[in-house]
ZAFI-635859 format. One record per residue: residue in one letter; x negated, z negated, y negated of N, C-alpha, C, O, CB in turn. Coordinates in pm, whole numbers, plus 50000, padded with zeros to 5 digits. Atoms other than C-alpha are relative to their C-alpha. Glycine has a CB too. Layout:
N
AXZYXZYXZYXZYXZY;...
% end
This chain:
105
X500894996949890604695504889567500835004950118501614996750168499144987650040;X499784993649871605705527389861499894991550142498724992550178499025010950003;X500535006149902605575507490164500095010150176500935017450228500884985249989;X500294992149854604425522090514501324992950083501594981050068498144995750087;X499085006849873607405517090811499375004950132498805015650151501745005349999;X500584998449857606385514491164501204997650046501814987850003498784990650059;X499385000849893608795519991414501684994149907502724989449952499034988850124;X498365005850087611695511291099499704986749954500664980349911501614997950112;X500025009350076609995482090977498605000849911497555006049948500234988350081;X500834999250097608065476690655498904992350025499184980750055500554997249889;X501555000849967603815471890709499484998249905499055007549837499315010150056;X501245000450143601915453390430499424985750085500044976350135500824996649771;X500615014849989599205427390515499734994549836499475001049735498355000650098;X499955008250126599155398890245498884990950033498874982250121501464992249965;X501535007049991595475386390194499644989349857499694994049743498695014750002;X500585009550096594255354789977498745004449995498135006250100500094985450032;X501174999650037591175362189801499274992449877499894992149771499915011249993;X500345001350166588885347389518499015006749940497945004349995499664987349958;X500844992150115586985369389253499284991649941499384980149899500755007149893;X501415004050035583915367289166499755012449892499275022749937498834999550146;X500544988550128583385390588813498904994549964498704982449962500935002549856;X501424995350094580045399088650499394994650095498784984250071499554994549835;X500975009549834578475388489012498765011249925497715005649893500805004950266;X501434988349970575875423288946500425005350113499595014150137498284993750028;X499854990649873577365437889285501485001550039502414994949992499194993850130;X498424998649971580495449989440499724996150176498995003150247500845019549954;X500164999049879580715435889782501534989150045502204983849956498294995250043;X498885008649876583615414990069499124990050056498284993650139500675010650149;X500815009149866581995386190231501444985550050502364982149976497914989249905;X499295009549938583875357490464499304987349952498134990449928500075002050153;X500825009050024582495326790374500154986850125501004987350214500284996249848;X499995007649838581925297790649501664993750018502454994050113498594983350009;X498535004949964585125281990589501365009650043502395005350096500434992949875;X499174990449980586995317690609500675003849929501685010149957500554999250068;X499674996850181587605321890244499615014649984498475017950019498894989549869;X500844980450061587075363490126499795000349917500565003549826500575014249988;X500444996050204585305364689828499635015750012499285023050105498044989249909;X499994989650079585175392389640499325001049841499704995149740501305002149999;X500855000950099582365403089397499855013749949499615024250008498784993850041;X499794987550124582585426889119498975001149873498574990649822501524997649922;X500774999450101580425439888846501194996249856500944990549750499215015950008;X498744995250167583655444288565499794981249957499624970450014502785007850060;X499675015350031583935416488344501835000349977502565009449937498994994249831;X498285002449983587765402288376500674997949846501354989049796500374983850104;X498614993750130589325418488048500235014650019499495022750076499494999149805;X499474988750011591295446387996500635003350169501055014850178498835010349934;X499854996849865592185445288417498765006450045498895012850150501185008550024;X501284989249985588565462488427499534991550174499414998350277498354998249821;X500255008649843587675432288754501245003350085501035006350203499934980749987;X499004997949904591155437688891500065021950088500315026650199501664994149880;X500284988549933590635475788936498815001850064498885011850136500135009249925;X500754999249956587515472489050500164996450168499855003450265499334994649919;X499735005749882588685446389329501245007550064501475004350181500204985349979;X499154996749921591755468189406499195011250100499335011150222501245004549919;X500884989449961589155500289468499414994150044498695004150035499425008249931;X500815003749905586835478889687501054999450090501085006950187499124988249980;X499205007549848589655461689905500805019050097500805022850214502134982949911;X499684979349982591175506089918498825001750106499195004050221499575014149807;X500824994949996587965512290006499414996250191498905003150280499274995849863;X500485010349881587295485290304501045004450117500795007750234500164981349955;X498684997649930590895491190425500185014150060500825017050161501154997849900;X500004982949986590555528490439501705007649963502345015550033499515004250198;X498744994050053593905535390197499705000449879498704995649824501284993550021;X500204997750138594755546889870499524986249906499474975649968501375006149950;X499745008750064594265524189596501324998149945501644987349894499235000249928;X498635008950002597835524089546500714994750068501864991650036500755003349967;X499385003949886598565512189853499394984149994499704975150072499615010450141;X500525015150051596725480289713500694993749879500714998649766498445000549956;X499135002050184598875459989447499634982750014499804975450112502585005049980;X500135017950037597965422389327501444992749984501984992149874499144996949833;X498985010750013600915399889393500084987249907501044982549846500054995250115;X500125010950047599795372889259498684997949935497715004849965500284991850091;X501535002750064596905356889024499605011649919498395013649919498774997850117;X500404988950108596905388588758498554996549935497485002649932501195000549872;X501105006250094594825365588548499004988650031498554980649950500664995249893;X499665013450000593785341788767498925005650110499235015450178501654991650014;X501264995249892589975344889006501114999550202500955006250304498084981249979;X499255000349881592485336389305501275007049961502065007049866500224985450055;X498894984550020594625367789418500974998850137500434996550245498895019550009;X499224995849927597155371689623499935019650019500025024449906501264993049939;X499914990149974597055411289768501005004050085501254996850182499075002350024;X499434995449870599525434389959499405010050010498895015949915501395002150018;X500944988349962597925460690153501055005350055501904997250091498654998550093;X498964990249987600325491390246498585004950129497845014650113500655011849827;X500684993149855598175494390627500604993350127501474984650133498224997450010;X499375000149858598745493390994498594996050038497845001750118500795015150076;X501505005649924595575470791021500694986950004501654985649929498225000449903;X499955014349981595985433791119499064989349950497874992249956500014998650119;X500935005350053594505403390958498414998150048497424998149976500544990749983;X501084994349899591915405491256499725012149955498955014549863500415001250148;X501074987550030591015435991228499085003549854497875005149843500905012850018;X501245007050114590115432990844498804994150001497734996749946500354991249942;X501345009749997588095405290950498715008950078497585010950031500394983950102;X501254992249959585995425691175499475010549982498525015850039499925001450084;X500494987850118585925453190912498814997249924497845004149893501105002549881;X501065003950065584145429590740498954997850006498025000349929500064994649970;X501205009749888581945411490974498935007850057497705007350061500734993350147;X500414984549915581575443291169498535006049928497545007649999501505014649969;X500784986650073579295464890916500685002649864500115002749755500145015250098;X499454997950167581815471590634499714989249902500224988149791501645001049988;X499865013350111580995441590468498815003949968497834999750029500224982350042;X501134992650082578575462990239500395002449864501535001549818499615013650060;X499774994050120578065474789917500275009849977499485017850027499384999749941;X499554989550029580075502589773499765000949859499494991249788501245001250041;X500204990550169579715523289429498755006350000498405012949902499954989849843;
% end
């Protein structure tokens, strides 16, 4: 993965999430405690849920999907993400909160 530099230093936010496959929808929500779920139609074989959830979080973030890579939890509903943006964990949040926290596809 390519990483963005600002000003000579390397820019990835690192987001905990847990997956939610064969929900019926693709959507981001916060939940009260401040947990990000993440809900996907794919069922979780073949990576079919993990591309799905990399192309939503791309999508929310406003970067490629390769600028999205799973660190952690390959196989596992809890993910570790790095995001290759010059957004802050705040600002995500009020990506979400904001209006983006919609359905895409």
């Amino acid at each position: 993965m390519k990483v963005k530099k600002l000003m000579g230093y390397r820019v990835a936010l690192i987001i905990d999430i847990k997956v939610f496959p064969q929900s019926g929808k693709h959507a981001l929500v916060i939940d009260k405690s401040g947990l990000l779920k993440v809900y996907v139609k794919a069922a979780p074989e073949d990576g079919k849920a993990n591309k799905e959830v990399i192309q939503l979080i791309a999508e929310i973030c406003d970067v490629s999907k390769k600028d999205v890579e799973i660190i952690y939890g390959l196989v596992s509903r809890k993910k570790r993400l790095a995001i290759q943006t010059l957004l802050s964990y705040e600002q995500l949040l009020m990506r979400i909160s904001g209006g983006v926290q919609k359905t895409i596809f």
